[in-house]
Structure formats: C-alpha cells, structure tokens
Residue frames relative to the residue before (quaternion, step in Angstrom):
aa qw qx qy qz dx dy dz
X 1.0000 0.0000 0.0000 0.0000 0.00 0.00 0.00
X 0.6023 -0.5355 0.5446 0.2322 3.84 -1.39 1.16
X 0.2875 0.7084 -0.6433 -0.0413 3.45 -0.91 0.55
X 0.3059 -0.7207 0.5784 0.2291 3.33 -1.36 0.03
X 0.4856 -0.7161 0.4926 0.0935 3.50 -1.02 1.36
X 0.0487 -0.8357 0.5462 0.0298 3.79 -0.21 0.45
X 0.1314 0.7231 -0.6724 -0.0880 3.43 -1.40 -0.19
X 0.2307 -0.7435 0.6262 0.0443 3.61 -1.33 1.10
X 0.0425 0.8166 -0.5741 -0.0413 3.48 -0.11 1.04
X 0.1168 -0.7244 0.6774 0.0528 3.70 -0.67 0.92
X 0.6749 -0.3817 0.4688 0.4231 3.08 -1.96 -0.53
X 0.8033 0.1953 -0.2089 0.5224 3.95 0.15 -0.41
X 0.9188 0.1131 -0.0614 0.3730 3.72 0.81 0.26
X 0.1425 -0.8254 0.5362 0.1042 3.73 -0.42 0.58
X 0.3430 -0.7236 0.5885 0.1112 3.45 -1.25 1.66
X 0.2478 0.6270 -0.7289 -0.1190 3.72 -0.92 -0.17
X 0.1859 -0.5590 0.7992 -0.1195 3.60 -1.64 1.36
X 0.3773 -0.6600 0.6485 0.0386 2.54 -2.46 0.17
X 0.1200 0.9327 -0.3380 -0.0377 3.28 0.50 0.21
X 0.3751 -0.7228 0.5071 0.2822 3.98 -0.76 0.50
X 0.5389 -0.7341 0.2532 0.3265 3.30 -1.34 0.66
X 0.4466 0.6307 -0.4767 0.4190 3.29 1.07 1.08
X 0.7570 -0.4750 0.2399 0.3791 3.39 1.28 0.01
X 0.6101 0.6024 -0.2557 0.4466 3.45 1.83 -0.86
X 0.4080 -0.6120 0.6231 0.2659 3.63 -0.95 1.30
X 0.2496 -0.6850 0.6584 0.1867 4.11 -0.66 0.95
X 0.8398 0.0871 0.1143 0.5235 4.06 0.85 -1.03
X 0.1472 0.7565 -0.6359 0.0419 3.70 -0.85 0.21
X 0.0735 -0.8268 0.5565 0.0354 2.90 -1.54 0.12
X 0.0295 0.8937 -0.3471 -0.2826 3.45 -0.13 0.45
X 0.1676 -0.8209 0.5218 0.1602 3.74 -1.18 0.20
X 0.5676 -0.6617 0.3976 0.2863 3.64 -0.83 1.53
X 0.5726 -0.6923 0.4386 -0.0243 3.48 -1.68 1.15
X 0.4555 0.7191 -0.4975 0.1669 3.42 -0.95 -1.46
X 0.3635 0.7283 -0.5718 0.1024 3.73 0.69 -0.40
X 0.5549 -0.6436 0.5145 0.1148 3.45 -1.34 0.70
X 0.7575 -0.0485 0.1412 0.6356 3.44 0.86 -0.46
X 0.7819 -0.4139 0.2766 0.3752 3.24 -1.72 0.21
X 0.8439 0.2347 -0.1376 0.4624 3.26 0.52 -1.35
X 0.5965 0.2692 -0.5984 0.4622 3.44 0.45 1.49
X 0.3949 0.7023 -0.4334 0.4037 3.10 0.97 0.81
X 0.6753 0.4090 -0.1270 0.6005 3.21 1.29 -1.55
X 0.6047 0.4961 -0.4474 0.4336 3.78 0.50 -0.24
X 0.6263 0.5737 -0.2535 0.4630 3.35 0.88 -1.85
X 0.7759 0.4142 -0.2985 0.3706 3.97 0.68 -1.34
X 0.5233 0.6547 -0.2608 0.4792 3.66 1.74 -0.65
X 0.5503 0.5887 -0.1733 0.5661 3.44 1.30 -1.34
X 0.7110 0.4293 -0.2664 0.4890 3.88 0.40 -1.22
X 0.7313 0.3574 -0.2729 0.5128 3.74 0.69 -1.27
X 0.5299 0.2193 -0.5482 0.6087 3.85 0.41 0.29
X 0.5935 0.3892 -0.6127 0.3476 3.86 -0.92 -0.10
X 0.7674 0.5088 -0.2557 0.2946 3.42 0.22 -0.95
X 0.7168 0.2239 -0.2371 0.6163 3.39 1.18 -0.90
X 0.7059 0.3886 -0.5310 0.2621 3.51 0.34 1.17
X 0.5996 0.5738 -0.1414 0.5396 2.99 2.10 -0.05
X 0.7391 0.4089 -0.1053 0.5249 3.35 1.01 -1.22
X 0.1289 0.8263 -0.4736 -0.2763 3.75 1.26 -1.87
X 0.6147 -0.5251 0.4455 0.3846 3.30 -1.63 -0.47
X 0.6169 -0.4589 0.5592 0.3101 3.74 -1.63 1.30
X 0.8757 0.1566 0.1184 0.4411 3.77 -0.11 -2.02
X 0.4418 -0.6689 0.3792 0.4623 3.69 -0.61 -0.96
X 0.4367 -0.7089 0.5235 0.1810 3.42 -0.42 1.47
X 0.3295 -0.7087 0.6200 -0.0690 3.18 -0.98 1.26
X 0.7919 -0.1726 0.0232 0.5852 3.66 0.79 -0.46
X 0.4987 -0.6389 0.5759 0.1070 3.68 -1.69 0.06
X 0.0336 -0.7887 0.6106 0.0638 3.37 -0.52 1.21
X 0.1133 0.6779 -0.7085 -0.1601 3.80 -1.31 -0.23
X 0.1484 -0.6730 0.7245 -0.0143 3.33 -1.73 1.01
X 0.1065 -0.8449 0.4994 -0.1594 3.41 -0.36 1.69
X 0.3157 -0.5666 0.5499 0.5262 3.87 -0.69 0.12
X 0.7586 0.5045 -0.3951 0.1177 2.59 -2.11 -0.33
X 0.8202 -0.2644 0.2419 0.4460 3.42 -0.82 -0.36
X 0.2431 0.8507 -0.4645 0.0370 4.54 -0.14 0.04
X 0.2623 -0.6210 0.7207 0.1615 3.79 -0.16 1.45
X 0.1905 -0.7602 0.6193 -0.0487 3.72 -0.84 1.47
X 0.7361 0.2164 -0.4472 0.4597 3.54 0.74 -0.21
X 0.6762 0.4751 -0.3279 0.4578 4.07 0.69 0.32
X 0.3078 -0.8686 0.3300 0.2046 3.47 1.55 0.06
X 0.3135 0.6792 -0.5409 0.3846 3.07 1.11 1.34
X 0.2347 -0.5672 0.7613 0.2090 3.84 -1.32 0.67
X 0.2942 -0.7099 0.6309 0.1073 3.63 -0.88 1.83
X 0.7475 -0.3807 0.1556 0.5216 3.47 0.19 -0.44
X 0.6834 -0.5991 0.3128 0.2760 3.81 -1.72 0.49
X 0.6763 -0.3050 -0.0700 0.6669 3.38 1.75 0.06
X 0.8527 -0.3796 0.0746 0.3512 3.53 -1.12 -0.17
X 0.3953 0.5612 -0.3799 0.6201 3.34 2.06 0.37
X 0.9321 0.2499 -0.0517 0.2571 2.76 -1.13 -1.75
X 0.0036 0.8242 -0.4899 0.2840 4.06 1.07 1.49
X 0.2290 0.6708 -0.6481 0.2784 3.42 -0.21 1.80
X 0.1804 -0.8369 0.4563 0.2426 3.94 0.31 0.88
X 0.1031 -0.7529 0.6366 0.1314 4.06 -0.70 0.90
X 0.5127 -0.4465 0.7004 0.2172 3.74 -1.34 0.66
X 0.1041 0.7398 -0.6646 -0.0127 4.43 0.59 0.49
X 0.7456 0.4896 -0.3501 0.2861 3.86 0.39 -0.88
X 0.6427 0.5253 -0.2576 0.4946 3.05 1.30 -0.47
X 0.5476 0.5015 -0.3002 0.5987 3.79 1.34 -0.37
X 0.4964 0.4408 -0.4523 0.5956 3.87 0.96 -0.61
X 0.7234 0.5612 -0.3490 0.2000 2.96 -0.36 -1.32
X 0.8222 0.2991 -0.1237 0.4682 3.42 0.50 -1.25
X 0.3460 0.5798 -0.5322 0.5107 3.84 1.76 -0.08
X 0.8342 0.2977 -0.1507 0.4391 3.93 -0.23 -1.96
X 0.5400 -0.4879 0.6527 0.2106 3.36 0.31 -1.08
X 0.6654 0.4797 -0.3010 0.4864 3.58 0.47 -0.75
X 0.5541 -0.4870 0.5633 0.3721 3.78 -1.48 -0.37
X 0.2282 -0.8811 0.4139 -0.0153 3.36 -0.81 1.04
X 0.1941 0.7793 -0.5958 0.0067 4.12 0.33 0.45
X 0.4615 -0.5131 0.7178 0.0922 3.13 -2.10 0.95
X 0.3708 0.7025 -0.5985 -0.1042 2.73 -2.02 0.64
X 0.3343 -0.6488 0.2940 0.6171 4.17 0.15 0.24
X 0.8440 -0.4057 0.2743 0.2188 2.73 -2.06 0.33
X 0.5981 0.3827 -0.4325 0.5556 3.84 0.95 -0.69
X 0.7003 0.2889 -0.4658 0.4573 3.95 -0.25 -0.63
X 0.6336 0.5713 -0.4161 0.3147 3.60 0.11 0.21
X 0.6565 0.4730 -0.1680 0.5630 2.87 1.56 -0.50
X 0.4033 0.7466 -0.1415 0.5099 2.98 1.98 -0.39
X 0.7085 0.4029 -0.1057 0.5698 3.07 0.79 -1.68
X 0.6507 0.5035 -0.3780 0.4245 3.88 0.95 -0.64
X 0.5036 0.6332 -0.3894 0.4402 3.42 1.13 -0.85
X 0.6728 0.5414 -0.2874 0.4143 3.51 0.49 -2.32
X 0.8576 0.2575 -0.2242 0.3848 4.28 0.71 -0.97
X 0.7257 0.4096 -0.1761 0.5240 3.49 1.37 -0.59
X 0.7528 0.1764 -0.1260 0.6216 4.03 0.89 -0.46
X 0.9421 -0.0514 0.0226 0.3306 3.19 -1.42 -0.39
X 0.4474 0.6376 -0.4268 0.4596 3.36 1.17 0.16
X 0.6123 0.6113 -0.2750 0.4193 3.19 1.07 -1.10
X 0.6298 0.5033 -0.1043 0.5824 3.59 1.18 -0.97
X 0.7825 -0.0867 0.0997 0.6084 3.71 0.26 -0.57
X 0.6314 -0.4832 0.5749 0.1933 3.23 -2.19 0.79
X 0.8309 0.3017 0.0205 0.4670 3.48 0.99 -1.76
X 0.2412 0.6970 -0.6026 0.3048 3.25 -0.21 1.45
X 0.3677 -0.5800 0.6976 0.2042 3.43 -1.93 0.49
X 0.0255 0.6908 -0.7099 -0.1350 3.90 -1.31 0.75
X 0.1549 -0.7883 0.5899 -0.0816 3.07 -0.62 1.51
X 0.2308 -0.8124 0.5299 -0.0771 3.76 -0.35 2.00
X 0.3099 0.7546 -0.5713 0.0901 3.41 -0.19 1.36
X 0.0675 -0.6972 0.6777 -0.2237 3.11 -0.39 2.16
X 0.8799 -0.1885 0.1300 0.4164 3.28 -1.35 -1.10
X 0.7440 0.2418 -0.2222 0.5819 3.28 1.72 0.15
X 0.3437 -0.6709 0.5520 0.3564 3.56 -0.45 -0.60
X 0.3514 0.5879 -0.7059 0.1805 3.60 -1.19 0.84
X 0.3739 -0.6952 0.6046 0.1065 3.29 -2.08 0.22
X 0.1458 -0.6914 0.6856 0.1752 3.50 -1.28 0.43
X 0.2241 -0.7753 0.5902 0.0180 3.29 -1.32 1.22
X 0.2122 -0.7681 0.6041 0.0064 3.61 -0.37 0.99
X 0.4068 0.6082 -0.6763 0.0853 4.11 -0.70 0.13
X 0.8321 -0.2309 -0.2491 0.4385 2.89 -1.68 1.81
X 0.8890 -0.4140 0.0002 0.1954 3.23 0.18 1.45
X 0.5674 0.4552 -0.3231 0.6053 3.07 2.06 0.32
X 0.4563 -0.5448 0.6575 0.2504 3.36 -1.57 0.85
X 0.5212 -0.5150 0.6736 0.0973 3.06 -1.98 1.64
X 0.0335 -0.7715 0.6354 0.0041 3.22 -0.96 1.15
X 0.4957 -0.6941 0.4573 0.2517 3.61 0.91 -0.67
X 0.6934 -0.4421 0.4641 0.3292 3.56 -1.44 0.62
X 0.8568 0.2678 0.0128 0.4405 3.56 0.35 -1.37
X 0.3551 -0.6618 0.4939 0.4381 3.65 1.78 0.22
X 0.4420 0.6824 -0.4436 0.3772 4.22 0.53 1.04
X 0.7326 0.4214 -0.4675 0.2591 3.14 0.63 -1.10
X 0.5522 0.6451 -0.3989 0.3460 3.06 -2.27 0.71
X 0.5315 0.5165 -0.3977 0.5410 3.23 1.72 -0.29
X 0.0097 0.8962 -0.4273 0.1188 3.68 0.25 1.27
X 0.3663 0.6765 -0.3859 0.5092 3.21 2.40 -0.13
X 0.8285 0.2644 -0.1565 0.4682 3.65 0.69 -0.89
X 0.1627 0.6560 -0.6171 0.4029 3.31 0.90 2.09
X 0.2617 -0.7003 0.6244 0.2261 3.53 -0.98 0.55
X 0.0549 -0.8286 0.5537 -0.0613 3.25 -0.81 1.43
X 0.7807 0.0659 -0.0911 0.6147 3.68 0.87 -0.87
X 0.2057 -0.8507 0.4745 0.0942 3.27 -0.08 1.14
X 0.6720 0.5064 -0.3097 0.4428 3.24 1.32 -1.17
X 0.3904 0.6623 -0.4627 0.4415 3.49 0.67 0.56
X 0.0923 -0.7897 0.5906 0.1379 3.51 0.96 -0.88
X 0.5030 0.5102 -0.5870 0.3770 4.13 0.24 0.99
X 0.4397 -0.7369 0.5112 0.0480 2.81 -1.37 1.68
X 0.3766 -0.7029 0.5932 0.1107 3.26 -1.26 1.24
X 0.8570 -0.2998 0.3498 0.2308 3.39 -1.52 0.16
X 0.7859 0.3789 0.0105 0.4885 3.07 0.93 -2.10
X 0.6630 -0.5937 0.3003 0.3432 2.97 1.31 0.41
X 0.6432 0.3654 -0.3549 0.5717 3.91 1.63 0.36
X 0.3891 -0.6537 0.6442 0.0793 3.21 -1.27 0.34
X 0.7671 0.1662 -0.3519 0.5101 3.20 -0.98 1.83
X 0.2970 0.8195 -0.4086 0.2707 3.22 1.03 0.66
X 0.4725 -0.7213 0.3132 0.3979 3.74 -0.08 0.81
X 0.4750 0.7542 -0.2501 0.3781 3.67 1.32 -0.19
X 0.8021 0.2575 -0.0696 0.5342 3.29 0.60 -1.05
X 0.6150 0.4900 -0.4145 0.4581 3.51 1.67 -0.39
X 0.9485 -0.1647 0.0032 0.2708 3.79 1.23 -0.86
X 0.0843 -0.6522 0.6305 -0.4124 2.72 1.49 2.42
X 0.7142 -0.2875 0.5499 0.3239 2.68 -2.41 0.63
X 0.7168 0.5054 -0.2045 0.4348 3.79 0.47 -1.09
X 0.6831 0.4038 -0.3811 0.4744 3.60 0.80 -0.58
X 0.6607 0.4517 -0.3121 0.5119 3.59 1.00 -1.21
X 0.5802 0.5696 -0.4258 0.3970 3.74 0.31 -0.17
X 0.6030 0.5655 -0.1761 0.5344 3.44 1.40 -1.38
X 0.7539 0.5311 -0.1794 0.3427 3.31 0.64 -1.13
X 0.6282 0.5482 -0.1379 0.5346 3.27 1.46 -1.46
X 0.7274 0.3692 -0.3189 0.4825 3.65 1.06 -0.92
X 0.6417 0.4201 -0.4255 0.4804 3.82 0.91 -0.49
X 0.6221 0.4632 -0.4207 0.4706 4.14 0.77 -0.01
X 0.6446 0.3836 -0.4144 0.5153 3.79 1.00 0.13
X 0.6631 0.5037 -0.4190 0.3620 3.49 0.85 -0.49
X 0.6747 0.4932 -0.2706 0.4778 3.11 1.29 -0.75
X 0.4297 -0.6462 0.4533 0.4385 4.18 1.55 0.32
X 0.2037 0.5219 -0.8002 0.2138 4.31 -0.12 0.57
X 0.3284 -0.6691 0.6500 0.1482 3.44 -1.67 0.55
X 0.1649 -0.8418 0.4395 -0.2667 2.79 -0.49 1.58
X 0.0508 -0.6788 0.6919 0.2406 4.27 -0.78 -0.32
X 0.5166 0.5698 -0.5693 0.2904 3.84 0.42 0.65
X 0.4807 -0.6979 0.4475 0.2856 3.06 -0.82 0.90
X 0.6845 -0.4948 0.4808 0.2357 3.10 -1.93 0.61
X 0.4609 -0.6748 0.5544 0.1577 3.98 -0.90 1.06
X 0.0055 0.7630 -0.5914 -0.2610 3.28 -0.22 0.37
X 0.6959 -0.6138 0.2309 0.2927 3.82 -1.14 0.56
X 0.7125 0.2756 -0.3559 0.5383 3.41 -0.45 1.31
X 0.5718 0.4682 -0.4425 0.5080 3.68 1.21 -0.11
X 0.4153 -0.4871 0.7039 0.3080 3.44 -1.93 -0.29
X 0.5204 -0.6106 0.4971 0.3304 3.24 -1.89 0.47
X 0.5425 -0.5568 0.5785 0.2472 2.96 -1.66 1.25
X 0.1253 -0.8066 0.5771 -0.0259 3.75 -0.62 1.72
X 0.5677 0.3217 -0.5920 0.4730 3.41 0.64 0.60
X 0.5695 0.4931 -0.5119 0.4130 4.03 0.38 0.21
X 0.4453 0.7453 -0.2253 0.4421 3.22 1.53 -0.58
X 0.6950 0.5029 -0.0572 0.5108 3.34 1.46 -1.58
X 0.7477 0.4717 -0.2353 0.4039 2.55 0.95 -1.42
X 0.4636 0.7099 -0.2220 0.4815 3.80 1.33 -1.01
X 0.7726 0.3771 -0.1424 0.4905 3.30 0.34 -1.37
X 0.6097 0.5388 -0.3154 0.4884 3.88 1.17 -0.77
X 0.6758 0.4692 -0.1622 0.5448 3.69 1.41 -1.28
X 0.6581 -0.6122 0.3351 0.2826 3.67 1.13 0.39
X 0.2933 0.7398 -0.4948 0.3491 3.48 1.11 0.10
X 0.3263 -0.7276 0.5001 0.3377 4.18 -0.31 0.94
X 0.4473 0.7031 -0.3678 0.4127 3.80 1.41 -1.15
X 0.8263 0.3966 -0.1783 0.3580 3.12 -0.08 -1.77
X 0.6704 0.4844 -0.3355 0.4510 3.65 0.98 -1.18
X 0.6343 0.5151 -0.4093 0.4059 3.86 0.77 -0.74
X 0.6311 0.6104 -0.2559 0.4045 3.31 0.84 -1.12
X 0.6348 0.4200 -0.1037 0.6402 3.91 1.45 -0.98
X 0.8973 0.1800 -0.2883 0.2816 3.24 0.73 0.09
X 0.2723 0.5151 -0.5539 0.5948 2.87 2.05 0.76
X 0.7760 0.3229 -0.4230 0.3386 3.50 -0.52 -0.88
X 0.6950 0.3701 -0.5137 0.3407 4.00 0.53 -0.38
X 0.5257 0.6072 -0.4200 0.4226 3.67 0.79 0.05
X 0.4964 0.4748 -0.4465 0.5734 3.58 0.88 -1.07
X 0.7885 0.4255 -0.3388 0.2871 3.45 -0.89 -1.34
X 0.7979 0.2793 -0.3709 0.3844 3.49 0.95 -0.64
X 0.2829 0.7225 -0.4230 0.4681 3.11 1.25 0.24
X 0.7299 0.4615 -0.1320 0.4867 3.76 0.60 -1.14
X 0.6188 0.4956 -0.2231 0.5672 3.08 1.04 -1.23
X 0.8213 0.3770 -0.2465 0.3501 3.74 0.52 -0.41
X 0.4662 0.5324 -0.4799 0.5186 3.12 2.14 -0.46
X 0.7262 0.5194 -0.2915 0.3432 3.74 0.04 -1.73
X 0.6598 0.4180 -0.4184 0.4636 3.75 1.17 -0.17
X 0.5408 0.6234 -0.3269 0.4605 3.88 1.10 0.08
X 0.5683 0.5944 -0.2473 0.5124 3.19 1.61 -0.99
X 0.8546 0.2707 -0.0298 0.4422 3.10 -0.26 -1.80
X 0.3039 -0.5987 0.6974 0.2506 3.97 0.10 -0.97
X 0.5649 0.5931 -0.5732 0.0244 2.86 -0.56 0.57
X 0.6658 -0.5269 0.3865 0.3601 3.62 -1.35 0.51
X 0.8786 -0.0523 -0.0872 0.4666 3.80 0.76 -0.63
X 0.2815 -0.7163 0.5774 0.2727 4.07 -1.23 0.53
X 0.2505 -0.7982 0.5476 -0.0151 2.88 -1.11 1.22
X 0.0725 -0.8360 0.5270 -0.1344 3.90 0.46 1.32
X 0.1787 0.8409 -0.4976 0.1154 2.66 -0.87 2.35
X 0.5100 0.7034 -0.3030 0.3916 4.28 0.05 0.05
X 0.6898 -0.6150 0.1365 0.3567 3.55 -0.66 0.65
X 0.8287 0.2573 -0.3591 0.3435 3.10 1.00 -0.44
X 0.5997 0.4454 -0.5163 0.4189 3.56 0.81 1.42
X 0.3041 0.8691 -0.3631 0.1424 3.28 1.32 -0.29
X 0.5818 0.3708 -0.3144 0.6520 3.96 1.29 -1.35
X 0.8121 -0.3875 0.4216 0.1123 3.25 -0.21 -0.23
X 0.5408 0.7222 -0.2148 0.3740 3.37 1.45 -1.22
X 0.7028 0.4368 -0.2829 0.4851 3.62 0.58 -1.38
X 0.7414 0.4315 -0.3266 0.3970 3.73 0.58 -0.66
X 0.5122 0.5607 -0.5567 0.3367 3.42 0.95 0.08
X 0.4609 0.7755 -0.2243 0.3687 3.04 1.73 -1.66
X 0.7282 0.5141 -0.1593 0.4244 3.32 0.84 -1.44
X 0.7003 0.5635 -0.2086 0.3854 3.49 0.19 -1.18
X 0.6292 0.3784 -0.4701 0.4899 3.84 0.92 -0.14
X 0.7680 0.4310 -0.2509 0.4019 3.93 1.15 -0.25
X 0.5154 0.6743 -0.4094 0.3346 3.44 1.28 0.41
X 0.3232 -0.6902 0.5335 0.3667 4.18 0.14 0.89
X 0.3689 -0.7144 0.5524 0.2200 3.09 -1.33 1.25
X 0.2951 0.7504 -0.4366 0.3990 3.52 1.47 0.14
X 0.8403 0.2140 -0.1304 0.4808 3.27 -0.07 -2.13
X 0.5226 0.6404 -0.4214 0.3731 3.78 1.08 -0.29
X 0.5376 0.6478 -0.4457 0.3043 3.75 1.03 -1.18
X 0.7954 0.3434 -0.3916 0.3101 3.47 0.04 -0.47
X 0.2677 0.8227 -0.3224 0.3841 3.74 1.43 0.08
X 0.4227 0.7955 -0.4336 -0.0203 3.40 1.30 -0.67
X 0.7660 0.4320 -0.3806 0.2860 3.86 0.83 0.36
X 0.6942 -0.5150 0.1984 0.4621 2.97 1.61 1.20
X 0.5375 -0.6886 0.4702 0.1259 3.14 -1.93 0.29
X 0.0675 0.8837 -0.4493 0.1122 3.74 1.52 0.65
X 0.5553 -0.5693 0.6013 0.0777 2.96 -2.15 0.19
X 0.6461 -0.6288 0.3729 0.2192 3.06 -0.43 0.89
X 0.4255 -0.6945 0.5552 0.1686 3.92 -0.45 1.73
X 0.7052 0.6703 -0.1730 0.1527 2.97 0.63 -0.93
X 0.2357 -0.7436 0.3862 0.4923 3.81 0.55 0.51
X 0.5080 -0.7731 0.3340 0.1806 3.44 -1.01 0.74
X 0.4477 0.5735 -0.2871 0.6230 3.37 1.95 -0.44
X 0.8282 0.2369 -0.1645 0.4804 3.99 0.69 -0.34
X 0.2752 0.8096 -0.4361 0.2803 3.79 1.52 0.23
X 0.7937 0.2994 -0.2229 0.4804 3.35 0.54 -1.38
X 0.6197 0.4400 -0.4084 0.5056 4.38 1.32 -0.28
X 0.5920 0.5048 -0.4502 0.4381 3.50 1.08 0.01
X 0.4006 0.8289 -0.0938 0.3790 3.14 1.33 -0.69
X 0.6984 0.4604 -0.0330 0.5470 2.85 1.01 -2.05
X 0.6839 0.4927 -0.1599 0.5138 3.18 0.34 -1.63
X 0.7450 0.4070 -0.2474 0.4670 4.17 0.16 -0.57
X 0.5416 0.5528 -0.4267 0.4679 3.70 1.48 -0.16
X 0.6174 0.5690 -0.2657 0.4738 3.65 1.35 -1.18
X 0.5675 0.6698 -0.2582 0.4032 3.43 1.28 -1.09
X 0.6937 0.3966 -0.2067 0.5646 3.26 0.60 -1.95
X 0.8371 0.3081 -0.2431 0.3812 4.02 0.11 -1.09
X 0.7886 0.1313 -0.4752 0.3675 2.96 0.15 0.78
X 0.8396 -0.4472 0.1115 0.2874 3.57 0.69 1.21
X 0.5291 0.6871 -0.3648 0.3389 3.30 1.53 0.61
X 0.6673 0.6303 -0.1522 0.3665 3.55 1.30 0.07
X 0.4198 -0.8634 0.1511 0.2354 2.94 0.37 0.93
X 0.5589 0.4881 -0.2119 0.6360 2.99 2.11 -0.30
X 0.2655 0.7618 -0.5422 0.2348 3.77 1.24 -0.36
C-alpha cells in the first residue's frame, strides 16, 4: 500500500504522521520545538525524522515526503527561504530529506499546506475557488482559483495578517503599520492585548497568561459572553477586523467559498461574531457560504504535510 509521509513543523511543536491516499493519518507522532533559528531547526527536524522511523516506522510504503513549515518556502525548488521576516538563513530541506529517507521530498509553509489539505480532503472537493483563511497564532491565507494555490512572485503570497484593516485603532504591527488584522485578532494579537490591559490594571475576570503560553480564547469567549467589558472589546475588535479581511480578500480573489481555519475560530464562536459585519453586497457572490473547516484542526497543517507529497508527486487525482 502507497503512503505519504508528512511533517508539520510549527513554533512549539513538530508532527510527523503517515497518512493514506484517502486522507487517513495511519500514525503520528509528536516532538517538542522552540528552535532559535533555521539551522537548529533543520538539525532538530532531521533528528525528529530519524527518531521516528526508528522508533515509530512506516504502516505502508511511503512513496514521497511532505514538510509544511512557517515562514517563507520557494516550493517548486525546495528551499525553506527563511523562518519569518527576521531570522532568513535559506536551507536546501528537500534535498536533506531526501538523502536522510530516501524517498522524494516537497516543501511548503504551513497555511498553503493546509490549503492543499482543504483542495483534497474538504472544500476543495466541492469547488476549485475558495479562500483558506488561518486564524491561529498568526493570520495568513491560502488562495485556490480553478484549483491551483496562489503562490506568488516571491513564494509570499497570503501574508494577509499584515492587511491594514482597522486603522483607527492605532495598534502597531510588526511590519511596521498599525491596524493590521494580526495583532488586532490572532491568538498572538489577543494574547498581546490581554497582557498589556492587565499590566495596565483594566478590571477584568480574564485570567492572567503565564509567560511563554498564549491566551486561553475560549475563556476569552467565555468572559466576553458573561459580560466582562475587556473581553467583549477584545471580540469585537477582532470579529470586525477579520471581517473586514474576509471582505477585502473576497474582492481580490472571487471566490465561491471561505474556508475558516486555526484555533481561535475553530468552535465556531468568532464566526458568529463575524457574520453581522460581512456586506451582503461584497459577500453575494460567495454562493457556497462561509464554513469551518472539516478538517480536524489539531491535524490540518500534518494532513497538510502529507497531501503536498501526495499532490507532487502524482497521487491525486485532482493533482
């Protein structure tokens, strides 16, 4: 039996799975992060994929290798350009897979990977033209029209976290603008936000962050549902931002359906939030709705992984 090998490397953790070519993870495992840079990244990710196939092995016979990584990934030359808009040390990763497993190896970052899971396992399956729109600890998107994923001049496109949407907020962004949809309602912006309103004493029932963690956003929910003024501003700047985004990126691209994935829309909550601010104008052509991700959401970005190896090297039927 065909399988496809995967790996999900994030910032706090790295998946490697197996997965058949119907979509089903056969094995996984996961192994703990934090890397500092690029090239203890690539040791640490080299280090993880021998542990696994001497500890964990293989269900079927893997046929190819995916990885889905943050940052920056020239996908058709399998270079990882750099881990984000700092810390830029390009690594040849497919070629280093390659000769670790043996197998064929393809790169891509982590939201079009998830992107690419959508395109074979969820809404892809249903339409050509769709937006996945990843609002976890960052914000980015994967565009898809008539069935290929926008990649972009510079292997970039999709960084949609650094769209200025509510300016009149005045909160500054990374890139150097302010009102960016990122810092107003990522896991990361609300984490930021929540700790600079306790430091500053706002009364509140949201709990305290303890240091190195993100904020716990269904207490968030919950808070804001129980009337907390903190919690509700916070939920309703950030569900405006998003539709705000959600309405720019649907002017852009056309597409027939949004496809909302990452923790802090995942239950379900933020899009109710959303929907009283979405113009039914720019929305009209949308006609297959705004949905949630099928996908389990703890395995999106290793499914992801595993379906990039699938699609390149010719197992998919939509490829």
């Amino acid at each position: 039996m065909n399988t496809w090998l995967g790996m999900d490397v994030g910032g706090t953790k790295l998946l490697i799975g197996e997965m058949d070519e119907h979509g089903t993870l056969l094995r996984s495992r996961r192994y703990e992060t934090g890397y500092p840079n690029q090239e203890a990244a690539t040791a640490g990710i080299l280090a993880a994929l021998d542990a696994y196939r001497a500890t964990v092995g293989y269900v079927g016979e893997p046929a190819a290798i995916g990885l889905g990584t943050v940052g920056i990934v020239n996908s058709e030359e399998g270079i990882w350009l750099a881990m984000d808009h700092i810390r830029r040390a390009p690594v040849g990763l497919a070629s280093l897979l390659t000769s670790r497993c043996g197998l064929p190896a393809y790169l891509d970052n982590d939201v079009r990977c998830a992107t690419t899971a959508e395109l074979l396992f969820g809404s892809g399956r249903e339409t050509g033209h769709f937006l996945y729109v990843n609002v976890g600890t960052g914000i980015a998107a994967g565009c898809v029209s008539g069935g290929r994923i926008l990649r972009g001049a510079n292997h970039n496109s999709g960084e949609v976290g650094h769209m200025v949407v509510s300016p009149e907020l005045g909160i500054p962004c990374v890139c150097g603008r302010s009102g960016c949809v990122e810092p107003i309602a990522s896991g990361g912006g609300l984490t930021a936000r929540i700790r600079a309103a306790l430091a500053d004493g706002i009364p509140t029932c949201l709990p305290a962050i303890p240091a190195g963690k993100g904020a716990d956003i269904p207490a968030l929910f919950r808070c804001a549902d129980a009337g907390d003024a903190l919690a509700a501003t916070l939920v309703e700047d950030a569900a405006e931002a998003l539709a705000r985004l959600v309405l720019n990126l649907v002017r852009v691209s056309d597409p027939d359906r949004i496809v909302l994935g990452g923790g802090v829309v995942s239950d379900g909550w933020m899009l109710g939030r959303m929907l009283p601010h979405l113009n039914a104008a720019t929305m009209r052509g949308v006609t297959r709705g705004i949905v949630l991700s099928r996908l389990d959401p703890e395995f999106t970005g290793l499914v992801g992984a595993c379906s990039i190896a699938l699609l390149r090297a010719g197992g998919a039927s939509n490829a």
